[in-house]
C-alpha positions in Angstrom: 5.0 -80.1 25.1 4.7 -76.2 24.5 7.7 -73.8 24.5 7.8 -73.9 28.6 8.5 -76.1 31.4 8.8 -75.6 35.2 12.0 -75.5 37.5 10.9 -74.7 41.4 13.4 -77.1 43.1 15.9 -76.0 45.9 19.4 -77.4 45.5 18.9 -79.7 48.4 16.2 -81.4 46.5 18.7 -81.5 43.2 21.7 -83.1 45.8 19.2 -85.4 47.4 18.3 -86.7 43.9 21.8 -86.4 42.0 24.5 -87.3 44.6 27.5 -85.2 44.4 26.4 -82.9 41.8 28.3 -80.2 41.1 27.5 -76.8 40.6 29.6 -74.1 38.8 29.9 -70.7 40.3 27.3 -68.6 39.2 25.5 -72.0 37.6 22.6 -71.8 40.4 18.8 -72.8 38.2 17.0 -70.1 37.6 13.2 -70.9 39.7 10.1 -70.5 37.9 9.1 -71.0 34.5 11.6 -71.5 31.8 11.4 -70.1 28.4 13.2 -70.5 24.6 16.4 -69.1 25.0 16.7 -68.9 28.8 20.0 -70.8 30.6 18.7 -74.1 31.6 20.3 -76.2 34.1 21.3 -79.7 32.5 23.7 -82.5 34.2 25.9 -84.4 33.2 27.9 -87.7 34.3 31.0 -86.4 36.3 33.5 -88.2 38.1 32.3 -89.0 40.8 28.4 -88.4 40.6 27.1 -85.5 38.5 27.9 -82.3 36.7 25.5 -79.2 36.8 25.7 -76.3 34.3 23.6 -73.9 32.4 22.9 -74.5 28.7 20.7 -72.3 26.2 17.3 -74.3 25.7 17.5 -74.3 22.0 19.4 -76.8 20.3 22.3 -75.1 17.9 24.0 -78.0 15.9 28.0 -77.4 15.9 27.7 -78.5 12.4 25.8 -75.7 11.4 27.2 -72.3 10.3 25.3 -69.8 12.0 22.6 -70.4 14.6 19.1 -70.5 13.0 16.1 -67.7 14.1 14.3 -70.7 16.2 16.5 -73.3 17.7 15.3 -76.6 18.4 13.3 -76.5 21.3 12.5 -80.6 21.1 13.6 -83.3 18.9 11.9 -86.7 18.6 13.4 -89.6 20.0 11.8 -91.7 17.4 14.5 -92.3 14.4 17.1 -89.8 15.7 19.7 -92.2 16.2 19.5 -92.7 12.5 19.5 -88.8 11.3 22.5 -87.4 10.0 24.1 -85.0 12.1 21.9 -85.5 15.2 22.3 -89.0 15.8 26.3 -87.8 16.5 25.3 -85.7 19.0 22.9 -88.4 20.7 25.6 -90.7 20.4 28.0 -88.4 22.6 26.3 -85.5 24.2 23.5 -86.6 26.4 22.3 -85.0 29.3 19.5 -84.9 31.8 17.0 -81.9 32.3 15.5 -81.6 35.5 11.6 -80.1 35.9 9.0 -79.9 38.3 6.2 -79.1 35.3 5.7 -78.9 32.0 2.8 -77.5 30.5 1.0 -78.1 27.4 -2.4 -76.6 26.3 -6.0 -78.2 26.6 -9.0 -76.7 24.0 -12.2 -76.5 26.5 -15.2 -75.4 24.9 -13.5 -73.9 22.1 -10.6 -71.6 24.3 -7.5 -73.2 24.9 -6.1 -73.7 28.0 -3.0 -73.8 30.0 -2.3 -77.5 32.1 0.5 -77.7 34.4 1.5 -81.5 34.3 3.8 -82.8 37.4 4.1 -85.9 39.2 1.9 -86.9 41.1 4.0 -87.5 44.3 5.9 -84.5 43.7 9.2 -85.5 43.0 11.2 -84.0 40.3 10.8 -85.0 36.5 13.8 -85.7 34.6 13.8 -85.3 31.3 15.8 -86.5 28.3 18.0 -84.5 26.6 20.9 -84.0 23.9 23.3 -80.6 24.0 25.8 -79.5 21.9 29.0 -76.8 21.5 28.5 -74.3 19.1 31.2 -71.3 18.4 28.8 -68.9 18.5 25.8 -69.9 20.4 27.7 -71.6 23.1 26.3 -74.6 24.6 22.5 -75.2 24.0 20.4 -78.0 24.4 17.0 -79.8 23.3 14.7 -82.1 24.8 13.4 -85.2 23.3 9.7 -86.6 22.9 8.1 -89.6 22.8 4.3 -90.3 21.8 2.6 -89.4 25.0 1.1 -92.0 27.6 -2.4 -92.3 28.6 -2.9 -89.3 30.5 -1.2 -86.4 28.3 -2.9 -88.3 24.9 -6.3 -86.7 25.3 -4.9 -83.2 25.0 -1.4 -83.4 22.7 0.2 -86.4 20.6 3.6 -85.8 22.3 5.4 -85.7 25.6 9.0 -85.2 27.0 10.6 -88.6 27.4 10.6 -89.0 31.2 13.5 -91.4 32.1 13.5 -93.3 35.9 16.6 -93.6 37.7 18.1 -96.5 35.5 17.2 -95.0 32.5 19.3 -92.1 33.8 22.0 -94.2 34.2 21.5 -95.5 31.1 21.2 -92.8 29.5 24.4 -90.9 31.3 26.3 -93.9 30.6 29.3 -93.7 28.7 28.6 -96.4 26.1 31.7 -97.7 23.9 28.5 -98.1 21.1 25.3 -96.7 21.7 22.8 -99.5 22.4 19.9 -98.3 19.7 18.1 -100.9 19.8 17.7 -100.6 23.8 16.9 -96.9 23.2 14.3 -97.5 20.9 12.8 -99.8 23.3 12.4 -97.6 26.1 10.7 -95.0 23.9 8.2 -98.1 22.4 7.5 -98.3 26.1 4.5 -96.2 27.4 5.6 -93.6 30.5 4.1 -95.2 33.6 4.9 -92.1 35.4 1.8 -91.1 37.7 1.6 -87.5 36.3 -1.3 -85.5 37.1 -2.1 -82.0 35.4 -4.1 -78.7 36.4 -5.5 -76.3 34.9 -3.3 -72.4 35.5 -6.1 -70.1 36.0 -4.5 -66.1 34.9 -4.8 -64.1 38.1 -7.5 -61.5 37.9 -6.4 -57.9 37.2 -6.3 -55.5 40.4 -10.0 -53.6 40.4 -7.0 -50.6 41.3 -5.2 -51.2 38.8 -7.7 -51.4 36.4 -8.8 -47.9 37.3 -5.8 -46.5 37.4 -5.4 -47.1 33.5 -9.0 -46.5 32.7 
């Protein structure tokens, strides 16, 4: 996926799809289209039902010193488990990242294009994700890929790792050991999400505006 993804979901449609989340003051997504760097809104288990708050979208490891120039925007879910450092954090900070989009970019007749890719029905796209704590960054978080499904092949290798609602519950699940060999499966497994993508065509300048700068 590129460096953006969409968020245009009211909180009713976030309650209707995580019972009981909670919301910090002040912890309200931001609507429209997300960027490097900006507060994301990532939940958590809670108890009961979910947690809500706002992490930077650019994974800083605790482990590191000082927070590198480009954060980790996406990590692949093949072989992290197994990395040092990161597998800790996939082992205990997990967290789901809710979307209505993401975008990626299609090459048509040699210019590139921008594709908005949502599901098909609608409904909100939940992501997999990893976040960690670090002193100076705060909390920040990343979101993993898998090798992409049918649809999003013809126009990138990659895709976020879309989860259902039992592989949220898998995945928020506090697990005495993490079940690797279950997580590995579920990325071997092709997304059967019904995603559908569009093209974002740039509005056309003003003909006013472009002669007031002429």
């Amino acid at each position: 996926m590129c460096g953006c993804y969409e968020l245009k979901a009211r909180i009713r449609a976030l309650n209707r799809r995580f019972p009981q989340l909670h919301l910090d003051h002040g912890e309200q997504p931001r609507s429209g289209e997300l960027q490097p760097n900006d507060p994301v809104l990532m939940i958590t288990a809670g108890n009961p039902g979910f947690v809500g708050s706002l992490a930077g979208w650019g994974l800083v490891g605790s482990f590191l010193d000082q927070p590198p120039r480009s954060p980790l925007l996406t990590l692949p879910g093949e072989g992290l488990a197994s990395k040092p450092f990161y597998s800790k954090i996939l082992k205990r900070n997990r967290c789901l990242i809710p979307a209505t989009a993401f975008h990626e970019w299609q090459t048509l007749a040699g210019a590139k294009q921008k594709m908005r890719i949502s599901e098909a029905n609608g409904e909100l796209l939940i992501f997999a994700g990893i976040f960690d704590h670090h002193p100076l960054a705060g909390t920040t978080c990343a979101i993993l890929t898998t090798a992409a499904n049918a649809t999003i092949g013809g126009i990138h290798p990659r895709m976020p790792v879309i989860l259902d609602r039992d592989e949220c519950s898998f995945w928020l699940s506090d697990h005495a050991d993490f079940p690797e060999a279950d997580f590995a499966a579920m990325l071997d497994t092709p997304s059967p999400h019904a995603l559908t993508m569009e093209a974002i065509i740039a509005a056309e300048p003003s003909p006013q505006l472009s002669l007031a700068f002429a």
